[in-house]
PAVEX-215714 format. One record per atom (N, C-alpha, C, O, CB): residue number from 1; atom name; x, y, z. Coordinates in pm, whole numbers, plus 50000, padded with zeros to 5 digits. Atoms other than C-alpha are relative to their C-alpha. Glycine has a CB too. Example, Ala and Ser with C-alpha at 12.3 -4.5 7.8 and 13.67 -1.06 7.14 Angstrom:
<pts>
   i at     x     y     z
   1  N 50089 49881 50000
   1 CA 51230 49550 50780
   1  C 50090 50120 50000
   1  O 50194 50118 50066
   1 CB 49901 50003 50125
   2  N 49918 49881 49994
   2 CA 51367 49894 50714
   2  C 49923 50109 50073
   2  O 49974 50220 50090
   2 CB 50041 50046 49858
</pts>
This chain:
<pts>
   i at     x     y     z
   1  N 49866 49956 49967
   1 CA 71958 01534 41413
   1  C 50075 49886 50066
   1  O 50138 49894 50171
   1 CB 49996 50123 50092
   2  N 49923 50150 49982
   2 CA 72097 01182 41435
   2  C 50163 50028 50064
   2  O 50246 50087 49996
   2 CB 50014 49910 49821
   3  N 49939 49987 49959
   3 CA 72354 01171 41686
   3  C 50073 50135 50070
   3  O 50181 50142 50129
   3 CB 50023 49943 49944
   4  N 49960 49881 49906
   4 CA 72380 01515 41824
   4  C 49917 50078 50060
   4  O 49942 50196 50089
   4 CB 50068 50084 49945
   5  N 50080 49956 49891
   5 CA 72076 01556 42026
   5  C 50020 50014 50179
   5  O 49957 50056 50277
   5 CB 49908 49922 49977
   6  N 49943 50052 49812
   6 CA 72251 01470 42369
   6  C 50065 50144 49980
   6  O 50020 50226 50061
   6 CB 50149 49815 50050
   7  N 49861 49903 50027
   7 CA 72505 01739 42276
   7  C 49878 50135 49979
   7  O 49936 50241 50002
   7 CB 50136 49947 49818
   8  N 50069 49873 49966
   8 CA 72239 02012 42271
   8  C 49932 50063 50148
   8  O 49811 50053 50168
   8 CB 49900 49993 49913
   9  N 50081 49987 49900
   9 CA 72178 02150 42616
   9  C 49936 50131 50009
   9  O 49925 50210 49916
   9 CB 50064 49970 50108
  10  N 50026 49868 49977
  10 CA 72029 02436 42814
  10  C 49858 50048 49921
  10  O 49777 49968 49873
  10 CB 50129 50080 49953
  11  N 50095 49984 50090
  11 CA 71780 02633 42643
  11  C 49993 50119 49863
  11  O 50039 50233 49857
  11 CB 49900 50016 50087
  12  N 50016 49887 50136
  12 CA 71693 02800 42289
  12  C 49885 49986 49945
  12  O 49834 49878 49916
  12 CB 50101 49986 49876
  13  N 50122 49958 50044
  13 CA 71393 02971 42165
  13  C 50046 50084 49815
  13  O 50086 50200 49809
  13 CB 49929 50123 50146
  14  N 50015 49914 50088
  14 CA 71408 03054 41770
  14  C 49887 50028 49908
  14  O 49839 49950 49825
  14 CB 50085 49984 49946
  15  N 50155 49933 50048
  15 CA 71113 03240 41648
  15  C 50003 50085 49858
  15  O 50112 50138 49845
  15 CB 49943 50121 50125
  16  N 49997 49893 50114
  16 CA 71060 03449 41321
  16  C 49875 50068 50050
  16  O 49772 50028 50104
  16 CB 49994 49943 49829
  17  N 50097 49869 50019
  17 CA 70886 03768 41314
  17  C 49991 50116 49886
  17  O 50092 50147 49823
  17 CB 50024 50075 50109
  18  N 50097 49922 50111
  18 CA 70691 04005 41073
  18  C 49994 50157 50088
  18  O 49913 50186 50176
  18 CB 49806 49906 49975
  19  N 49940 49866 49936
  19 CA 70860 04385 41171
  19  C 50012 50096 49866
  19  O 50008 50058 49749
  19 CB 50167 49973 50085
  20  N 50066 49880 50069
  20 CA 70820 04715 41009
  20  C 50171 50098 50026
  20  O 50217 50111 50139
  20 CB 49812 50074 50104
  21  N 49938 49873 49975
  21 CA 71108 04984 40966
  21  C 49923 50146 49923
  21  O 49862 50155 49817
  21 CB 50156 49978 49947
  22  N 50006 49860 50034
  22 CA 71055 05361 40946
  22  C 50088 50048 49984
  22  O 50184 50040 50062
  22 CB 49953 50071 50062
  23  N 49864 49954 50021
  23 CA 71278 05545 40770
  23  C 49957 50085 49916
  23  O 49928 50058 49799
  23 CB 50114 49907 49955
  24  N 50052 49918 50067
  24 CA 71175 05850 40685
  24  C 49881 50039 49929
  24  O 49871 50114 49833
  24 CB 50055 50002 49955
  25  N 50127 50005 50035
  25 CA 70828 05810 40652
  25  C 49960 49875 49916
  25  O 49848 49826 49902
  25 CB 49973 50119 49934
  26  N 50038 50150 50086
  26 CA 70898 05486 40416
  26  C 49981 49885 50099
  26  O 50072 49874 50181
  26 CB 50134 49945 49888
  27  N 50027 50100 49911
  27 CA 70773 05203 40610
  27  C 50049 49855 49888
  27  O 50003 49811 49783
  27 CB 49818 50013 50060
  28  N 49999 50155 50103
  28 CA 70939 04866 40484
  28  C 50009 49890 50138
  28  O 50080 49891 50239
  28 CB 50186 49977 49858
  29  N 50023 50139 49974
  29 CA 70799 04509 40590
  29  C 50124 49955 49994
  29  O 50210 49994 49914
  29 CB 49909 49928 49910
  30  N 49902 50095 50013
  30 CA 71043 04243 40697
  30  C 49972 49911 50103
  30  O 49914 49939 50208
  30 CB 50134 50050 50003
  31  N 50033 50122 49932
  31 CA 71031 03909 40830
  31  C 50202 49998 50086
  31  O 50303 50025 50021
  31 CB 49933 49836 49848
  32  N 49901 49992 49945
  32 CA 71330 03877 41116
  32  C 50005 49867 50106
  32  O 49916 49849 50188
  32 CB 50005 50136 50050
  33  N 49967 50131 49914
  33 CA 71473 03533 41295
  33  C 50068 50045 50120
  33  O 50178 50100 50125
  33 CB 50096 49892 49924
  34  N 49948 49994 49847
  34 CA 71524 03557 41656
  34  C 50044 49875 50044
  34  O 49982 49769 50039
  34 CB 49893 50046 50103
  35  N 49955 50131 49962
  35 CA 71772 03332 41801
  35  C 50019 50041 50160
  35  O 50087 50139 50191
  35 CB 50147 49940 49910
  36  N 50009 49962 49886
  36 CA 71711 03323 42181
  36  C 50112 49902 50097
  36  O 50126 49797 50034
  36 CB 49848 49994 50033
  37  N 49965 50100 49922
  37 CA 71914 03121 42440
  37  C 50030 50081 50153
  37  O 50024 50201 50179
  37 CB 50129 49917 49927
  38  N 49959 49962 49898
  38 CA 72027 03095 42802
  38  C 50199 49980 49940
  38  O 50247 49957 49829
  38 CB 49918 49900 50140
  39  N 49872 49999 50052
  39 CA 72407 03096 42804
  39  C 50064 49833 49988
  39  O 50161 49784 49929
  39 CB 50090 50102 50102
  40  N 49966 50198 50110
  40 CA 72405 02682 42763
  40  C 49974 49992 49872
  40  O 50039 49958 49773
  40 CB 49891 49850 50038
  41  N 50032 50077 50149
  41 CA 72190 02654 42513
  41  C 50060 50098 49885
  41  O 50040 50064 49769
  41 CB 49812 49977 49968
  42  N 49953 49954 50118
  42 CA 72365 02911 42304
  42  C 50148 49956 49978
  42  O 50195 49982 49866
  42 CB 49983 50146 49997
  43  N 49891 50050 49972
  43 CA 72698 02758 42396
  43  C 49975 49884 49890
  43  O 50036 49893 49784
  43 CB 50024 49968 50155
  44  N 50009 50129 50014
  44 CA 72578 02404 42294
  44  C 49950 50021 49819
  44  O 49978 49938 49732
  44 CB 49884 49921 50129
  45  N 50006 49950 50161
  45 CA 72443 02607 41928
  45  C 50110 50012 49926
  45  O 50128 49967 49813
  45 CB 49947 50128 49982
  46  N 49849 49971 49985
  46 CA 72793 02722 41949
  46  C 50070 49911 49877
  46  O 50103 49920 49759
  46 CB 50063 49951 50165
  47  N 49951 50123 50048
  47 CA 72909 02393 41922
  47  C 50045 49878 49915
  47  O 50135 49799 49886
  47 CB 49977 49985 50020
  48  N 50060 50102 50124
  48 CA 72679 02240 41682
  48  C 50071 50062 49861
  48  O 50103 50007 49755
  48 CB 49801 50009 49984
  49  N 50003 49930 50164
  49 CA 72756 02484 41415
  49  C 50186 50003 49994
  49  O 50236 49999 49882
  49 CB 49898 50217 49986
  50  N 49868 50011 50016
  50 CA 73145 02481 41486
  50  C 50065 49824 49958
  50  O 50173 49787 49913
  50 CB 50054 50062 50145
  51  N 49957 50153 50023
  51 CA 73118 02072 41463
  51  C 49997 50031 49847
  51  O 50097 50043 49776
  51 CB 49886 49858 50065
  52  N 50007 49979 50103
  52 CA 72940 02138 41156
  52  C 50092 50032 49876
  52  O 50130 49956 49786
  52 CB 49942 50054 50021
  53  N 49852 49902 50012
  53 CA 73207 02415 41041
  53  C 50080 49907 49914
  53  O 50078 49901 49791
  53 CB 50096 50038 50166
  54  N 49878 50058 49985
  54 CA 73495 02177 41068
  54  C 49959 49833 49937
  54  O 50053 49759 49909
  54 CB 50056 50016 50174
  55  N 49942 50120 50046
  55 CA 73355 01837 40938
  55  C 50061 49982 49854
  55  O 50082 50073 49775
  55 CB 49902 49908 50017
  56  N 49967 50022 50093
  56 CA 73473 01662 40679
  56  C 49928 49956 49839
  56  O 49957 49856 49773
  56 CB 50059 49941 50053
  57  N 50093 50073 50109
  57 CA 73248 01609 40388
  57  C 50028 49906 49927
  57  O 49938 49823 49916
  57 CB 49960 50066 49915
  58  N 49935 50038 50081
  58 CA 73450 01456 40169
  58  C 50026 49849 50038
  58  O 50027 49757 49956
  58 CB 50101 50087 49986
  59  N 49963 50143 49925
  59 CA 73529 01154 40386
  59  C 49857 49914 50023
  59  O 49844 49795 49995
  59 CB 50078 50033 50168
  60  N 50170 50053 49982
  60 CA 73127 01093 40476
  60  C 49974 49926 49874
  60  O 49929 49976 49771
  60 CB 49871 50138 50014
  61  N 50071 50149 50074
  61 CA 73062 00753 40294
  61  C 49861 50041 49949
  61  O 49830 50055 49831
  61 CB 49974 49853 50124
  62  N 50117 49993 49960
  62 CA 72712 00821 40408
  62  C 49940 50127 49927
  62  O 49818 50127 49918
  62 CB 49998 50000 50145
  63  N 50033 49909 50053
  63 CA 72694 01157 40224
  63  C 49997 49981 49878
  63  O 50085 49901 49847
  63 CB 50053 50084 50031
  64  N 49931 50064 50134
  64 CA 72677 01124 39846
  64  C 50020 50163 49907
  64  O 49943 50256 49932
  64 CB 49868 49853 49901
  65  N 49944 49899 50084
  65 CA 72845 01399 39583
  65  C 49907 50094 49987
  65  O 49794 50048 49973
  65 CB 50044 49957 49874
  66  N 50105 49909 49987
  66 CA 72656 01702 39583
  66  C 49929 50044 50094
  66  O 49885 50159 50094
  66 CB 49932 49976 49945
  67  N 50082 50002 49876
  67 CA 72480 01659 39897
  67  C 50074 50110 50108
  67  O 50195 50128 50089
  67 CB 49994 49836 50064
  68  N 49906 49942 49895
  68 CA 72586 01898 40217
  68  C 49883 49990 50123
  68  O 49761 49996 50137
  68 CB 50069 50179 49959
  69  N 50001 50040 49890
  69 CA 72605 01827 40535
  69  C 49880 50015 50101
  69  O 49881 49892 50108
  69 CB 50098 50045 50038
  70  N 50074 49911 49930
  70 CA 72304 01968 40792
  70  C 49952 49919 50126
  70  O 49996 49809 50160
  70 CB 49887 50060 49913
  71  N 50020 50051 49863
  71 CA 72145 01904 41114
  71  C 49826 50079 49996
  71  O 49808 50188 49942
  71 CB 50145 50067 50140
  72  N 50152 49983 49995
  72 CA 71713 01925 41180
  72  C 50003 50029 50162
  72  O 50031 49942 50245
  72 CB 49897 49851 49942
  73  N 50000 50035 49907
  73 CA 71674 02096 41476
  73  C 49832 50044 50036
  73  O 49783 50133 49967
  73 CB 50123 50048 50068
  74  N 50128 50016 49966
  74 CA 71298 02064 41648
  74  C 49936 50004 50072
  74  O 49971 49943 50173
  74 CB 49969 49947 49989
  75  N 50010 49929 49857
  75 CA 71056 02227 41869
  75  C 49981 49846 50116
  75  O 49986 49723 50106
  75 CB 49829 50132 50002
  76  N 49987 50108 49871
  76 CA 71028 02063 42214
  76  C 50061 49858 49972
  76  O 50015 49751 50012
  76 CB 49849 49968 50062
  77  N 49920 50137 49971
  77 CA 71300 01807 42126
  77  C 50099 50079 49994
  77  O 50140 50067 50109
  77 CB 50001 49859 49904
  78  N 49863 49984 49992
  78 CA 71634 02004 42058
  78  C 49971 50186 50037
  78  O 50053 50257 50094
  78 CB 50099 49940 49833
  79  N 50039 49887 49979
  79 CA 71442 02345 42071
  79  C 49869 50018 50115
  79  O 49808 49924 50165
  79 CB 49975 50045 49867
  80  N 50154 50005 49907
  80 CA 71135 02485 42304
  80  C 49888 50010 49898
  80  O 49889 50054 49784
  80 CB 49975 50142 50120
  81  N 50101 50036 50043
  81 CA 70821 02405 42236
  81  C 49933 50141 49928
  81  O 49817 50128 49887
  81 CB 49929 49929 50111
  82  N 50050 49852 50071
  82 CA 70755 02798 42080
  82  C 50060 50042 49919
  82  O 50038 50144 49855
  82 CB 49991 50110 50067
  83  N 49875 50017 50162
  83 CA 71061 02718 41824
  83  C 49905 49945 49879
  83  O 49804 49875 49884
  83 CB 50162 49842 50023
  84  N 50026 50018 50151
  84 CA 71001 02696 41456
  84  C 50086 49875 49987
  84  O 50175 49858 50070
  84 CB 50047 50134 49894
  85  N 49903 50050 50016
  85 CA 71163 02426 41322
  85  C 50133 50040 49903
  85  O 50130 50117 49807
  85 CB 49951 49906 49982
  86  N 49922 49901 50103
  86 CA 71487 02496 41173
  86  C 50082 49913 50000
  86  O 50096 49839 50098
  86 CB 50052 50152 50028
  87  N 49938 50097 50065
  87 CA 71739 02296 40943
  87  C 50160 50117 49997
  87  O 50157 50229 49948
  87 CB 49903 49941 49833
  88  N 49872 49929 49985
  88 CA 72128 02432 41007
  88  C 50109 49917 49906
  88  O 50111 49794 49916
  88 CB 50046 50007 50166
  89  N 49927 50086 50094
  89 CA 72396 02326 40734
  89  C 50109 50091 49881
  89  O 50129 50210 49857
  89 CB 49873 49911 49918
  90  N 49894 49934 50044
  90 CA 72663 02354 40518
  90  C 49947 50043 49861
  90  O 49851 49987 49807
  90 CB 50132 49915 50004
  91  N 50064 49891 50106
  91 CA 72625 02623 40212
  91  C 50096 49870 49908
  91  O 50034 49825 49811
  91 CB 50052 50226 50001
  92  N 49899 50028 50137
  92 CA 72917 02425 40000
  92  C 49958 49841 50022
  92  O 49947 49779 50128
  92 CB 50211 50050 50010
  93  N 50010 50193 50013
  93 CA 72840 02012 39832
  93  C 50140 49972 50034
  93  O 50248 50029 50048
  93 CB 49960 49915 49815
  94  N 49851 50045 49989
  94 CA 73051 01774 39886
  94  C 50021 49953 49851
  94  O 49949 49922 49756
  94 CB 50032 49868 50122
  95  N 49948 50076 50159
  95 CA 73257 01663 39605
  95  C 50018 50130 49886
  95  O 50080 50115 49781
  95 CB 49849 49867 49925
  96  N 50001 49928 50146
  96 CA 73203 02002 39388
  96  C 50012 50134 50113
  96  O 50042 50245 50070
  96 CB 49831 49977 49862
  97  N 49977 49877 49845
  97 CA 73225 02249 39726
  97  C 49916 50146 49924
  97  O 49946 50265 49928
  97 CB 50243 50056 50049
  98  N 50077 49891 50098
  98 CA 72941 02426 39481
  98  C 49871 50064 50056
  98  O 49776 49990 50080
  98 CB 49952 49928 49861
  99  N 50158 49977 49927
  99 CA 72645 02633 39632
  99  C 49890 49984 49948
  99  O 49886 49976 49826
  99 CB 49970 50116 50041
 100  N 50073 50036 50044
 100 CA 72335 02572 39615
 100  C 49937 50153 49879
 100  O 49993 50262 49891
 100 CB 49928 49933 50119
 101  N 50027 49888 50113
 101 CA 72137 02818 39283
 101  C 49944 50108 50097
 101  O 50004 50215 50102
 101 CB 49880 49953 49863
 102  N 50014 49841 49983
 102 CA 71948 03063 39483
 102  C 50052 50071 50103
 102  O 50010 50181 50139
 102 CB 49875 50037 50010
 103  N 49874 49901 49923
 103 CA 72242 03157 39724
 103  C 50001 50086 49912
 103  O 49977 50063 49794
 103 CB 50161 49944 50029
 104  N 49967 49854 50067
 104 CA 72314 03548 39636
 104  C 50098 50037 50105
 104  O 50073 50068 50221
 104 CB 49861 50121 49980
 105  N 49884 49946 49897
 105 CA 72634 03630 39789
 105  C 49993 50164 50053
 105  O 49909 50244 50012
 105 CB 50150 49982 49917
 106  N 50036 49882 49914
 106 CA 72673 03935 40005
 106  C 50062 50084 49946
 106  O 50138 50015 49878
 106 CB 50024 50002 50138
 107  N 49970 49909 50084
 107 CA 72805 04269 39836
 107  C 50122 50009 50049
 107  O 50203 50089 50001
 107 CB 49921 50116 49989
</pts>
């Protein structure tokens, strides 16, 4: 996460879990991402994902056509040491603002 590790403070714990609904006797499996923070480190998540948001792809030299944008974030360096690692980023390339194939948009 080249250049925006300073810029993450406070703290955040995100975990996945393996949870069960009942619903009417049907029991359905599901895997569920917990995003934990104090009120920095969810501030400073905030942040990241509103920088994100708002850059410019199009202008990034450093990016090349197709590519989109993202940020690696990692336990006990930008996350706690009981974080998963997890990769945050933009859905649309640059250059073709096209998603990636197995996006399924929402109903």
């Amino acid at each position: 996460m080249k250049g925006k590790k300073s810029e993450l403070t406070g703290h955040l714990d995100i975990i996945i879990i393996d949870n069960q609904d009942d619903e009417e006797g049907k029991i359905t499996e599901k895997r569920e991402v917990l995003i934990h923070g104090d009120p920095e480190g969810l501030k400073s998540l905030a942040r990241l994902l509103i920088h994100l948001a708002e850059m410019n792809q199009e202008t990034m030299h450093n990016l090349p056509v197709g590519a989109r944008e993202h940020f690696h974030l990692r336990p006990n360096i930008e996350l706690s040491k009981s974080s998963f690692e997890v990769i945050v980023g933009r859905l649309d390339a640059k250059g073709t603002g096209s998603f990636y194939p197995r996006y399924i948009s929402k109903d």
